[in-house]
The first five atom37 places (N, CA, C, CB, O) and aatype in JSON, in Angstrom:
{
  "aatype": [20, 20, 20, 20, 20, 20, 20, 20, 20, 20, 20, 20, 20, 20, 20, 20, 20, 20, 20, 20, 20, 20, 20, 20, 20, 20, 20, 20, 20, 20, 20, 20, 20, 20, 20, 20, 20, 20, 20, 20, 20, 20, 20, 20, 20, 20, 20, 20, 20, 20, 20, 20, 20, 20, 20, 20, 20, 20, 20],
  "atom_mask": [
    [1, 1, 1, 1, 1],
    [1, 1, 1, 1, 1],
    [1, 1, 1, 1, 1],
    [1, 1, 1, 1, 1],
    [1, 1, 1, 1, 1],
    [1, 1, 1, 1, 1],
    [1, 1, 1, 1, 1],
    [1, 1, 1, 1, 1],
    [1, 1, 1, 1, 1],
    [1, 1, 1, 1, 1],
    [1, 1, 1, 1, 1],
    [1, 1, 1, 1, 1],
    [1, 1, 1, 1, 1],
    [1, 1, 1, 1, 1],
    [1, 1, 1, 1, 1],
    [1, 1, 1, 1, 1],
    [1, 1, 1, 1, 1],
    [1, 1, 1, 1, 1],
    [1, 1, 1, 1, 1],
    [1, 1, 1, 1, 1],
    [1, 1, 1, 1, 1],
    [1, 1, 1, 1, 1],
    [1, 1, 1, 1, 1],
    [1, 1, 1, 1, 1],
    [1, 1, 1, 1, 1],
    [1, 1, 1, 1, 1],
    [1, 1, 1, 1, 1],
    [1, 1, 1, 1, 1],
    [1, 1, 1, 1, 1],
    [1, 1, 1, 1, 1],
    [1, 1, 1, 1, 1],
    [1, 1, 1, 1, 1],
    [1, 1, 1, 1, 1],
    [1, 1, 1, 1, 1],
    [1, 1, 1, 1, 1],
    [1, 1, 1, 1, 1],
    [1, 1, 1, 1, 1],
    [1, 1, 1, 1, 1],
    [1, 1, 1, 1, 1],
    [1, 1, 1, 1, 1],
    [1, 1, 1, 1, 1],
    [1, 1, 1, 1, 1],
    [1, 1, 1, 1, 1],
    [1, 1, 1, 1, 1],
    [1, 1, 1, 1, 1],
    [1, 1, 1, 1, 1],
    [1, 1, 1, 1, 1],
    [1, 1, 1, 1, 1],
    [1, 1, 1, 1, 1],
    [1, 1, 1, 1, 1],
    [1, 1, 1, 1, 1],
    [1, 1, 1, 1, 1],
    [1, 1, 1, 1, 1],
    [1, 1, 1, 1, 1],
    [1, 1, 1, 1, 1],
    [1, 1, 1, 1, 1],
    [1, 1, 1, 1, 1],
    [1, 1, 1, 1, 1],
    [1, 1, 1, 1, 1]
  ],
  "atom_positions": [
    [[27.38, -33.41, 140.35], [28.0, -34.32, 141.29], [29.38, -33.81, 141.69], [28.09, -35.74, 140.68], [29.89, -33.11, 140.82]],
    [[30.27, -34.02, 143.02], [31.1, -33.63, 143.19], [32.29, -34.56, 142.86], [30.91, -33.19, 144.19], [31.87, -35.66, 142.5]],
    [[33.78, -34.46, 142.86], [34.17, -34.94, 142.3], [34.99, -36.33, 142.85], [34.55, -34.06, 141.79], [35.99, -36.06, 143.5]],
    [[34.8, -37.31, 142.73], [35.25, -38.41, 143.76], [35.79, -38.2, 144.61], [35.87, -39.26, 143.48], [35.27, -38.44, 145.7]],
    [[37.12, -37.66, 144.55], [38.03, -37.59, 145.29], [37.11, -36.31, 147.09], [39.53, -36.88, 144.03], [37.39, -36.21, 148.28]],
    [[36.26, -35.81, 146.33], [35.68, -34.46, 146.92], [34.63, -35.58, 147.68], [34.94, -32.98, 145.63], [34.57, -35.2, 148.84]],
    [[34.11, -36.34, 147.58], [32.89, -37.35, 147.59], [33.24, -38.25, 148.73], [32.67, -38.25, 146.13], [32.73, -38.53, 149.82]],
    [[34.6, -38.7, 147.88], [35.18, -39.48, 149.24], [35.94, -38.75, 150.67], [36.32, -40.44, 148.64], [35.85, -39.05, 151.86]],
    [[36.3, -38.26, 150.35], [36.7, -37.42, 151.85], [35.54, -36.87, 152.5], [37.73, -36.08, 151.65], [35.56, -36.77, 153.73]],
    [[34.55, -36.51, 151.86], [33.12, -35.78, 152.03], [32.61, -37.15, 153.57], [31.8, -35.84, 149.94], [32.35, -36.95, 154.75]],
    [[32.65, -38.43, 152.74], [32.04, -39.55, 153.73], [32.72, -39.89, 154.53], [31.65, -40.67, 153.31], [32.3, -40.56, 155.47]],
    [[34.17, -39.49, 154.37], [35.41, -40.27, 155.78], [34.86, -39.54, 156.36], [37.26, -40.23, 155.99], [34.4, -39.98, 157.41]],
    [[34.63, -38.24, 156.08], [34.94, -36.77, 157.25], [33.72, -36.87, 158.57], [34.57, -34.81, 156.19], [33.77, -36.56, 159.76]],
    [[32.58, -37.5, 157.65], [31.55, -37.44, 158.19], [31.28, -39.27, 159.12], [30.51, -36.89, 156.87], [30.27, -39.75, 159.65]],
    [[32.68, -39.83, 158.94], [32.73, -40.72, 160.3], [33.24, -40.46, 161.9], [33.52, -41.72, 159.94], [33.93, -39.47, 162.12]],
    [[32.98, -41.15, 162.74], [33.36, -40.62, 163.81], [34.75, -41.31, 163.79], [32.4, -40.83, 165.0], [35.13, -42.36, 163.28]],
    [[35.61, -40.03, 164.77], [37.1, -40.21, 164.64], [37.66, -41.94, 164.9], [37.79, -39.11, 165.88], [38.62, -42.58, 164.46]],
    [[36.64, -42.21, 165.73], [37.28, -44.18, 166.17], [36.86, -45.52, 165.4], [36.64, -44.75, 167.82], [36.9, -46.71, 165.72]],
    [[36.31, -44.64, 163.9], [35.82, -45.24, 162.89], [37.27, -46.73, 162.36], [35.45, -43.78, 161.68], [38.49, -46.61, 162.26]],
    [[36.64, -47.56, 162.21], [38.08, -48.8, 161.99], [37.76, -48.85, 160.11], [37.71, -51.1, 163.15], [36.62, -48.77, 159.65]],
    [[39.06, -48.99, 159.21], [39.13, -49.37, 158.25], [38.21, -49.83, 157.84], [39.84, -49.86, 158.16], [37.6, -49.27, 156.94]],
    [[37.84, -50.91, 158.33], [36.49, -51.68, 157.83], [35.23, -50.85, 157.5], [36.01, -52.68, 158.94], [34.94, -50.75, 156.3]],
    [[34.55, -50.34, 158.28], [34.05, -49.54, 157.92], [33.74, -48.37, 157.12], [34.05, -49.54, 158.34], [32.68, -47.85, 156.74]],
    [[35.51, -48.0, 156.91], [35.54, -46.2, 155.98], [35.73, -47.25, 154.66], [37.42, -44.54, 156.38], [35.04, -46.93, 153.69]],
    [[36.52, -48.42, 154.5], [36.03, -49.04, 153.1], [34.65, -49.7, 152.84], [36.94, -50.08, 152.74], [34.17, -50.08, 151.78]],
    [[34.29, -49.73, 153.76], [32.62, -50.1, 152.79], [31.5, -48.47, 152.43], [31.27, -51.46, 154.27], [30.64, -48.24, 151.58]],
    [[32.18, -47.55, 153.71], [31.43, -46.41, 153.25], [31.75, -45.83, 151.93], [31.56, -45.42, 154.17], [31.0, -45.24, 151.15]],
    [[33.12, -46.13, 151.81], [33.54, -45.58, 150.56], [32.74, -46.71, 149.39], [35.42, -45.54, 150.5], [32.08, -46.12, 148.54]],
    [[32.75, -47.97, 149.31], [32.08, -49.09, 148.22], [30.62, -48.17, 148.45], [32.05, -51.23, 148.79], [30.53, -47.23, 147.66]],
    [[29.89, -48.27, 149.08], [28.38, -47.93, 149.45], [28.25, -46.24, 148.26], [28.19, -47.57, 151.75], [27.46, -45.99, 147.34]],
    [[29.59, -45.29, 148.95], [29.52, -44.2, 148.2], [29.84, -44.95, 146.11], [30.96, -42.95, 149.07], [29.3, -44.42, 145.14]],
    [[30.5, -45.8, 146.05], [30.8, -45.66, 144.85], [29.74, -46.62, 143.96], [32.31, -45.96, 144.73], [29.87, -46.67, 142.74]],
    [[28.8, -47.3, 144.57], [27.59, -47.79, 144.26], [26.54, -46.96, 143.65], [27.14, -48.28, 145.31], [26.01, -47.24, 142.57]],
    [[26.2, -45.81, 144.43], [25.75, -45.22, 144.72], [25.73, -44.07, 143.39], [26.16, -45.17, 145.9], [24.73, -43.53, 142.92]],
    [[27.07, -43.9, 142.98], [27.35, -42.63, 141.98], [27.49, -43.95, 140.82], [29.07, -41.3, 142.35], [27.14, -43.54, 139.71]],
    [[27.88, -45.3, 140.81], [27.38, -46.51, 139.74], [25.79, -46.17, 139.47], [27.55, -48.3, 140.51], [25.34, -45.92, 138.35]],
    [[25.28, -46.18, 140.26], [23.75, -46.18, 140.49], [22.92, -44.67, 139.8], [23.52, -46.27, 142.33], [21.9, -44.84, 139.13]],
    [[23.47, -43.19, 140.05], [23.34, -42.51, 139.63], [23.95, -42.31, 138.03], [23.51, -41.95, 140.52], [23.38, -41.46, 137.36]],
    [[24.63, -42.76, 137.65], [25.24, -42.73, 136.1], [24.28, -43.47, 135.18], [26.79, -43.51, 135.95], [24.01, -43.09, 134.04]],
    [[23.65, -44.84, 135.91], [22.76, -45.9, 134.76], [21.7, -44.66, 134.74], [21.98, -47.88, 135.42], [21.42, -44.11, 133.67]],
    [[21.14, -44.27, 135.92], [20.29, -43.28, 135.8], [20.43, -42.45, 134.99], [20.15, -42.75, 136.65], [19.58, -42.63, 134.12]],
    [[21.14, -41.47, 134.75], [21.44, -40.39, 133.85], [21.51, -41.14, 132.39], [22.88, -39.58, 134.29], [20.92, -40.54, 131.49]],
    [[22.17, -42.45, 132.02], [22.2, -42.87, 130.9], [20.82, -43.89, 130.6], [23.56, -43.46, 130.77], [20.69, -44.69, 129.67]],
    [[20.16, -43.67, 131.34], [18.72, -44.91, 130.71], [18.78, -45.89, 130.91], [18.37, -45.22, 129.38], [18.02, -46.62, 130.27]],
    [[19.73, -46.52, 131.91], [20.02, -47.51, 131.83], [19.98, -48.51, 133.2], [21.05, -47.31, 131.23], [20.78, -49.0, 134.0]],
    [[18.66, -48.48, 132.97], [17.5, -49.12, 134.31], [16.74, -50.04, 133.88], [16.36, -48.09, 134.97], [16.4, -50.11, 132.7]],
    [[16.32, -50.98, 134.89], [15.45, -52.09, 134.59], [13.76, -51.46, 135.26], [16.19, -53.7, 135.47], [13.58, -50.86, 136.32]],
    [[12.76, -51.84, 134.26], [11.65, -51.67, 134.96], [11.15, -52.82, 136.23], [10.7, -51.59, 133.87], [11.78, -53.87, 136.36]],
    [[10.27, -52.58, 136.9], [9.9, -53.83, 137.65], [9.76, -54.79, 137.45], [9.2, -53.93, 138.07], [10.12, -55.78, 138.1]],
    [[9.04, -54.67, 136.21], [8.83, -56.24, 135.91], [9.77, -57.24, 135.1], [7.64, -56.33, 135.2], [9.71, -58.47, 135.02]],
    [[10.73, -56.24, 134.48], [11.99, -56.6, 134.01], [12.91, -57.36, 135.38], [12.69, -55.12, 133.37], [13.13, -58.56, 135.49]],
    [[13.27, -56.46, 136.18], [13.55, -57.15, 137.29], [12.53, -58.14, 138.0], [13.9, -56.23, 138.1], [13.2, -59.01, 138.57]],
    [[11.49, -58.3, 138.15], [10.95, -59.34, 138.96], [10.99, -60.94, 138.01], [9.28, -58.79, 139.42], [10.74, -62.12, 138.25]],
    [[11.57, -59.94, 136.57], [11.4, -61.53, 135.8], [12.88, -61.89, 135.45], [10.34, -61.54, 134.14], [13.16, -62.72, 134.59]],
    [[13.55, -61.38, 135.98], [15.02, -61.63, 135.78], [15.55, -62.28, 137.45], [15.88, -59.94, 135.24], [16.48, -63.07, 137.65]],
    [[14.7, -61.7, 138.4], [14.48, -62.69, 139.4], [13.96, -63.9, 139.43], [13.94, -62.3, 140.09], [14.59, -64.86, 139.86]],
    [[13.15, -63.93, 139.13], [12.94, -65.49, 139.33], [13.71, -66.37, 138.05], [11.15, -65.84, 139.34], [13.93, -67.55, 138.33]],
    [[14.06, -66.0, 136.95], [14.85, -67.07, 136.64], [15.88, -67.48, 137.18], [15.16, -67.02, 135.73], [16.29, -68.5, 136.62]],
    [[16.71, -67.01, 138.34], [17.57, -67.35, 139.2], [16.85, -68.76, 139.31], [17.76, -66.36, 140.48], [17.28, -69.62, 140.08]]
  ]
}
């Protein structure tokens, strides 16, 4: 993986120049989800389906 700082400029760069705040902070949340999302992965630390479909409906 590259290194945040490398990650995040990686996704500004790749907005268009009349891009508004709003946007380069959620691309950046979306990017840091994303490498959240890849870490449970690497550590095992995932729900199966049915784990999730039953942790859904007890909502």
């Amino acid at each position: 993986m590259l290194a945040i700082k490398q990650e995040a400029l990686r996704a500004i760069n790749e907005l268009p120049d009349d891009t508004d705040i709003e946007e380069i902070m959620y691309r950046l949340y979306i990017v840091d989800k994303i490498r959240k999302g890849q870490k449970d992965i690497e550590n095992q630390q995932t729900l199966t389906s049915a784990e999730l479909k039953n942790e859904i409906e007890s909502w």
